[in-house]
Gaussian input, Z-matrix of N, CA and C with variables (Angstrom, degrees):
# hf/3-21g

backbone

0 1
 N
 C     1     B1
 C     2     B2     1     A1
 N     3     B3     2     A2     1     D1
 C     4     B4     3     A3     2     D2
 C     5     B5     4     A4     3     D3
 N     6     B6     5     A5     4     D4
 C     7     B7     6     A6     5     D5
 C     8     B8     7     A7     6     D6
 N     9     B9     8     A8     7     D7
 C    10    B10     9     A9     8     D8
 C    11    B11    10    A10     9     D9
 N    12    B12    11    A11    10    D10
 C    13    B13    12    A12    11    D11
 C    14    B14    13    A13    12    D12
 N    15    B15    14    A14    13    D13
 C    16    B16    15    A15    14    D14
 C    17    B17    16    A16    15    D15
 N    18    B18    17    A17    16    D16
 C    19    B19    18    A18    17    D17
 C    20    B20    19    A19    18    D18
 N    21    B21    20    A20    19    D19
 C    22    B22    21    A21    20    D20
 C    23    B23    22    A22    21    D21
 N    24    B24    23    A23    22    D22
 C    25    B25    24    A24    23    D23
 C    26    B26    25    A25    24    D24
 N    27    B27    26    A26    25    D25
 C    28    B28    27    A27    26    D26
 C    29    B29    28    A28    27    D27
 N    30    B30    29    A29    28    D28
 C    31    B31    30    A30    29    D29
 C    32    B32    31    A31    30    D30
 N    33    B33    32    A32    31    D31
 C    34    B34    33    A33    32    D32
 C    35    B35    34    A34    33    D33
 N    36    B36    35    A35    34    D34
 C    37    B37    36    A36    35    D35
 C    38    B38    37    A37    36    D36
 N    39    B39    38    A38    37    D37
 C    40    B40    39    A39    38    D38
 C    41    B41    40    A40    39    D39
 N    42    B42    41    A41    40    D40
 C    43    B43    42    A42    41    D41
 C    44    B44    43    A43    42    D42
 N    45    B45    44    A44    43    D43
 C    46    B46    45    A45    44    D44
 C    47    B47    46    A46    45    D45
 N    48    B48    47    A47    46    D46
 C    49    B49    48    A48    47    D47
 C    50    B50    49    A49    48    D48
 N    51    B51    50    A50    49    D49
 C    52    B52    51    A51    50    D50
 C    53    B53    52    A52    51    D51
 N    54    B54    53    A53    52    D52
 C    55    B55    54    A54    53    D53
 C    56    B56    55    A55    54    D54
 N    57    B57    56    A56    55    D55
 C    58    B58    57    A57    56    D56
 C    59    B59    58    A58    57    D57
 N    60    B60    59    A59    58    D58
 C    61    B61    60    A60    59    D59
 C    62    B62    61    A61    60    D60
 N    63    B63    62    A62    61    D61
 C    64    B64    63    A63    62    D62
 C    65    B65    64    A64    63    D63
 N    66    B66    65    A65    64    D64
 C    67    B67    66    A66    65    D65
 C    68    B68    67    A67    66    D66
 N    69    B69    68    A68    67    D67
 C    70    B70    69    A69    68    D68
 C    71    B71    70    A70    69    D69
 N    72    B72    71    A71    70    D70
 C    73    B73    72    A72    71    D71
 C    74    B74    73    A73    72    D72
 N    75    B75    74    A74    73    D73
 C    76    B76    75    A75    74    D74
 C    77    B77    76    A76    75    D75
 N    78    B78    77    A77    76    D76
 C    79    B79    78    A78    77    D77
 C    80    B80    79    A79    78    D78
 N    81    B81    80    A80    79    D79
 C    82    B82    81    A81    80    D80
 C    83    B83    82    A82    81    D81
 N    84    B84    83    A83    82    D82
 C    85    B85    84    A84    83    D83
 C    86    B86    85    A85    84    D84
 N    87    B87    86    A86    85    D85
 C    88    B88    87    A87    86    D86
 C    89    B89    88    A88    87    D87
 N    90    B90    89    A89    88    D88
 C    91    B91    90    A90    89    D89
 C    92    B92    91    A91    90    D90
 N    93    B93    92    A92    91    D91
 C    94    B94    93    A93    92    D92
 C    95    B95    94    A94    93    D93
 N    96    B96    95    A95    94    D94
 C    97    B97    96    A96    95    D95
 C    98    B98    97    A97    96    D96
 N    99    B99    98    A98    97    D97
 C   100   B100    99    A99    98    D98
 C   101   B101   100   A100    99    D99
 N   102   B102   101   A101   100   D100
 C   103   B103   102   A102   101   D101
 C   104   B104   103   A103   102   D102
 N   105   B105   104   A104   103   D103
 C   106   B106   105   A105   104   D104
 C   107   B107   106   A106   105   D105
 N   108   B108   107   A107   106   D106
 C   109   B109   108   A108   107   D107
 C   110   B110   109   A109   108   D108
 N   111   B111   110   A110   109   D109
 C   112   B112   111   A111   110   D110
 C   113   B113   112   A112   111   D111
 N   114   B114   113   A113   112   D112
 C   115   B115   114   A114   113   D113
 C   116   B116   115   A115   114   D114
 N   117   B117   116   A116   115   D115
 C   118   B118   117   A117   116   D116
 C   119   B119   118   A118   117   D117
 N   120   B120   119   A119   118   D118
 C   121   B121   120   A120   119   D119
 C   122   B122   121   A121   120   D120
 N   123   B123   122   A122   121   D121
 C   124   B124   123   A123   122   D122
 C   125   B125   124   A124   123   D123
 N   126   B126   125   A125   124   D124
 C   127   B127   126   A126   125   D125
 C   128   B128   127   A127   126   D126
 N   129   B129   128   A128   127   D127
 C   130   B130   129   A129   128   D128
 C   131   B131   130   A130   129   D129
 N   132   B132   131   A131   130   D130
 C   133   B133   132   A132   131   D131
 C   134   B134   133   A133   132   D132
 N   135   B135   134   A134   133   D133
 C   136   B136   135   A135   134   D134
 C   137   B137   136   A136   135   D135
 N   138   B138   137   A137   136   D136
 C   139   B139   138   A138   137   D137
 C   140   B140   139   A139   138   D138
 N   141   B141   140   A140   139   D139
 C   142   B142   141   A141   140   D140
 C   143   B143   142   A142   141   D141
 N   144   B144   143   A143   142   D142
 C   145   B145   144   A144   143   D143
 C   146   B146   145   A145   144   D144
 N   147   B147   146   A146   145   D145
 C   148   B148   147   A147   146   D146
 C   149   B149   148   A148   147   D147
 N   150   B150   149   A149   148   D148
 C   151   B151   150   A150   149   D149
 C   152   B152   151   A151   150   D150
 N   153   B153   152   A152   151   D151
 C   154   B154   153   A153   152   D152
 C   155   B155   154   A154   153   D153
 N   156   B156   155   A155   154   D154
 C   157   B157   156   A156   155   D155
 C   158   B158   157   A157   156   D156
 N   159   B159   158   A158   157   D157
 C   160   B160   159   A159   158   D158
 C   161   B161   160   A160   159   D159
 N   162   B162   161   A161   160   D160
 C   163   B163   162   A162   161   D161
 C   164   B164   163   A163   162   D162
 N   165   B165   164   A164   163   D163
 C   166   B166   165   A165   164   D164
 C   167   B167   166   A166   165   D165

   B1=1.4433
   B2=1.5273
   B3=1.3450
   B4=1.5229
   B5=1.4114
   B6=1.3220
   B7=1.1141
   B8=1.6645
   B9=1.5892
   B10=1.3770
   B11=1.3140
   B12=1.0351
   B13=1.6356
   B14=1.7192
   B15=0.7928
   B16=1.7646
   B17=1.4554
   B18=2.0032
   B19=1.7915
   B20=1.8681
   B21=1.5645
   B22=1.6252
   B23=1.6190
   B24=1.4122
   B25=1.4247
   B26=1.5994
   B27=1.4094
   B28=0.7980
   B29=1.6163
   B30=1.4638
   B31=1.4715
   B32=1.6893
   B33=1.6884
   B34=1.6811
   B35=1.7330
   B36=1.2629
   B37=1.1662
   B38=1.7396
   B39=1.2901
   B40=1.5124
   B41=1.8736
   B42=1.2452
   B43=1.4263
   B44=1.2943
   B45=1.1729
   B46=1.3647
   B47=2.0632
   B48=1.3477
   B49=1.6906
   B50=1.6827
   B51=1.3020
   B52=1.9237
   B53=1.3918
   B54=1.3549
   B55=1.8462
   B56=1.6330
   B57=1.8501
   B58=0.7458
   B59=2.2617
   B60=1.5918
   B61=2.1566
   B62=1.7378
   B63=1.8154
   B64=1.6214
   B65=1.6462
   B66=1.2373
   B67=1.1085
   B68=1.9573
   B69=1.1799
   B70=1.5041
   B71=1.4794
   B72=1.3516
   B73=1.8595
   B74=1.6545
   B75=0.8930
   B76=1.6886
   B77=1.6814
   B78=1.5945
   B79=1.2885
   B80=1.5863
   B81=1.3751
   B82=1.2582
   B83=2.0108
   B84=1.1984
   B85=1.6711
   B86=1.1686
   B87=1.5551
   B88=1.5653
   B89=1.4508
   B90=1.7686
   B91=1.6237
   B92=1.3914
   B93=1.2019
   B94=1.7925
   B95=1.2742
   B96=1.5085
   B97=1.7382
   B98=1.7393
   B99=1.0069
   B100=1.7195
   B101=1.5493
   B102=0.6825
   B103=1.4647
   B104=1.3258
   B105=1.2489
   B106=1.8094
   B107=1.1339
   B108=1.5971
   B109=1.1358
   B110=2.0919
   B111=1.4655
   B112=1.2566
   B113=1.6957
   B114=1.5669
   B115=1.8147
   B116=1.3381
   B117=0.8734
   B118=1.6565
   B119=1.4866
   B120=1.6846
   B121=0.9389
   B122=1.8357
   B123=1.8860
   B124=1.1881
   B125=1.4669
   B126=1.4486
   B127=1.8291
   B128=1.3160
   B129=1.3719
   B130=1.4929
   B131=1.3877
   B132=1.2644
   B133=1.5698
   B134=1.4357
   B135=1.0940
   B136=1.6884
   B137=1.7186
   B138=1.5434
   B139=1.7287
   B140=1.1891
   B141=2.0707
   B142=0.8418
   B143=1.6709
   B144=1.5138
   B145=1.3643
   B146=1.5888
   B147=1.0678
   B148=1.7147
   B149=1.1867
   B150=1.4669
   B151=1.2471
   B152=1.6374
   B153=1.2320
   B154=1.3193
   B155=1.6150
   B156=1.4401
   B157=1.5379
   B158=1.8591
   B159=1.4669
   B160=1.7386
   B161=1.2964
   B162=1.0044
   B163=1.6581
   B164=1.3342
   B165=1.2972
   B166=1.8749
   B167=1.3958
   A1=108.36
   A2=118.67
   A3=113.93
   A4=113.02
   A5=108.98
   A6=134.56
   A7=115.37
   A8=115.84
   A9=126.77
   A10=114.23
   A11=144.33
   A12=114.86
   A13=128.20
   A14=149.91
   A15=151.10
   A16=92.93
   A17=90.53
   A18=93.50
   A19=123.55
   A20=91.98
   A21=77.24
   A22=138.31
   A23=112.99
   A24=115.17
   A25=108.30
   A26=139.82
   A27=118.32
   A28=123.01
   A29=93.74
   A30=120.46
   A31=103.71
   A32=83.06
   A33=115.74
   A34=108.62
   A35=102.86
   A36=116.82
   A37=123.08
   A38=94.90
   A39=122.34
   A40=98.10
   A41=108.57
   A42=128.25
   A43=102.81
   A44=124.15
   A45=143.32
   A46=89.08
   A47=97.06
   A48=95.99
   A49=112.70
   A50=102.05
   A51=105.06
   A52=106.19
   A53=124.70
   A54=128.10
   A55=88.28
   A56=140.37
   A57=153.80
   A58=107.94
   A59=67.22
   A60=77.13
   A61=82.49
   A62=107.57
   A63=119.70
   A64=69.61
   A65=142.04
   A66=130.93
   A67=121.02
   A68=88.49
   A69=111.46
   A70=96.45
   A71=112.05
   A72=121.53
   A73=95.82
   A74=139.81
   A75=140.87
   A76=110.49
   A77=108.67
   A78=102.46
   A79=123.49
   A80=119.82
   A81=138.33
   A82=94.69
   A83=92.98
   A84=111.48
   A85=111.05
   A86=119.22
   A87=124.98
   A88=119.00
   A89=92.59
   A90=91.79
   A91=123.15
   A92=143.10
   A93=115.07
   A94=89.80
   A95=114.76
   A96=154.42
   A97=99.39
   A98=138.26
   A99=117.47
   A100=88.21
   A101=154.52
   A102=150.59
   A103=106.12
   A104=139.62
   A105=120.68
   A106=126.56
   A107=104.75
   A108=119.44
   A109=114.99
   A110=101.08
   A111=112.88
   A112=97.55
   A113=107.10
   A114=108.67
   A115=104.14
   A116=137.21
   A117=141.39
   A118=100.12
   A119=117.63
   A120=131.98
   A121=118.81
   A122=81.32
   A123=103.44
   A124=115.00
   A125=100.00
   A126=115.50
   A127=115.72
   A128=130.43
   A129=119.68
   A130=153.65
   A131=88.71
   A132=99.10
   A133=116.65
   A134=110.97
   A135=102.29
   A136=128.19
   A137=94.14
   A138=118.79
   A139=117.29
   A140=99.83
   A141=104.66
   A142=109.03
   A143=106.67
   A144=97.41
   A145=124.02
   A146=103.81
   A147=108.93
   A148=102.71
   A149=137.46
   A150=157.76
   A151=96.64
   A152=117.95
   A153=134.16
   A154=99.78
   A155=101.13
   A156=115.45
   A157=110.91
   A158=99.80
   A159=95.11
   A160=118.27
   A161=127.03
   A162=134.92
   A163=105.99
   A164=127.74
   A165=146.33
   A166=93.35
   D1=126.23
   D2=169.69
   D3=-48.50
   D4=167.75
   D5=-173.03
   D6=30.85
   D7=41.34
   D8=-175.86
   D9=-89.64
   D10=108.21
   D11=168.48
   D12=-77.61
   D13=133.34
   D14=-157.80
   D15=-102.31
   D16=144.19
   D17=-165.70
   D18=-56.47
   D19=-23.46
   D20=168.13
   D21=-70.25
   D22=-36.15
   D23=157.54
   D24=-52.58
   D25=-40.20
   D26=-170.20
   D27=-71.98
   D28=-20.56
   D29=-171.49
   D30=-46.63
   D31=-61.25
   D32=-164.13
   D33=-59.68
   D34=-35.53
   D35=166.35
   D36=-45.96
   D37=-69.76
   D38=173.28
   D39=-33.81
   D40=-78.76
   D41=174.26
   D42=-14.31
   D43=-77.08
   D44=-117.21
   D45=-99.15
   D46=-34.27
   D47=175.43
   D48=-84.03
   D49=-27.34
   D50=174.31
   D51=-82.52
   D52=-20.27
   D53=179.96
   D54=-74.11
   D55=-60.42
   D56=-167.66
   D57=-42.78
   D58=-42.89
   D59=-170.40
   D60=-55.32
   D61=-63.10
   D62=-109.81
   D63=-80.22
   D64=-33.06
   D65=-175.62
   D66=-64.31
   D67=-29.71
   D68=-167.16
   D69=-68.31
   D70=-53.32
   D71=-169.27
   D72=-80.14
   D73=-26.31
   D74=173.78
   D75=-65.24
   D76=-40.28
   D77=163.13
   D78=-68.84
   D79=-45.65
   D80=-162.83
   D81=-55.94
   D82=-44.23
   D83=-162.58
   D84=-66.35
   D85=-40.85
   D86=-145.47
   D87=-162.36
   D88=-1.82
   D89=170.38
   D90=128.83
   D91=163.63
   D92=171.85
   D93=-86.28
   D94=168.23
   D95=-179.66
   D96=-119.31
   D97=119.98
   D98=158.58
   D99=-89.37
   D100=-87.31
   D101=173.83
   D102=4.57
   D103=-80.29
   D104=147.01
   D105=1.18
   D106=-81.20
   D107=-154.82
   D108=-70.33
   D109=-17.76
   D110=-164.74
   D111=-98.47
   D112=-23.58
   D113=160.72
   D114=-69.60
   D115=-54.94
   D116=-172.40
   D117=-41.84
   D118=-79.15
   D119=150.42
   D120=30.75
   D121=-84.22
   D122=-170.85
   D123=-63.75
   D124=-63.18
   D125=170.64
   D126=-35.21
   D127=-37.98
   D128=143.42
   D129=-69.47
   D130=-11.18
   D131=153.45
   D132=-87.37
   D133=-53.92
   D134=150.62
   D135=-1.37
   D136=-74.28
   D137=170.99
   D138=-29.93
   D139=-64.23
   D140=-150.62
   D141=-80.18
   D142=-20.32
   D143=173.74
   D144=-81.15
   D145=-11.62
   D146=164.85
   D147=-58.05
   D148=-52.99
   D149=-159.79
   D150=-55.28
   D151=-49.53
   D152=-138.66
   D153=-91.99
   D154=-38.39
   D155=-162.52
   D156=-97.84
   D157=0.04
   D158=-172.06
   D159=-83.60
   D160=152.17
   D161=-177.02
   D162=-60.15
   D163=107.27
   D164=139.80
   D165=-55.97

C-alpha cells in the first residue's frame, strides 16, 4: 500500500527516537559522550536510508 511503512522501518524508527532520549538524558546526567552522539548519528542515517530505500 502506498505511503505504508513495514514494521521494520518502523522498528528502526522507534530506535533511533529512544537512542535520541537515552542519549539525550546520558548527556544531561554525566556529561557529553561524542562516541554516543556520533552512534546516534549514525543510527539515523541508518533510518533514514531505510526510509529512502523501501518499496512505494
Amino acid at each position: 500500500m502506498p505511503g505504508s511503512t513495514d514494521g521494520s522501518t518502523k522498528a528502526m524508527g522507534a530506535l533511533t527516537i529512544g537512542g535520541l532520549v537515552v542519549v539525550t538524558a546520558y548527556t544531561v546526567a554525566l556529561g557529553s559522550n561524542g562516541w554516543l552522539w556520533f552512534g546516534w548519528v549514525l543510527l539515523g542515517l541508518i533510518t533514514l536510508g531505510m526510509l529512502a530505500t523501501r518499496s512505494t
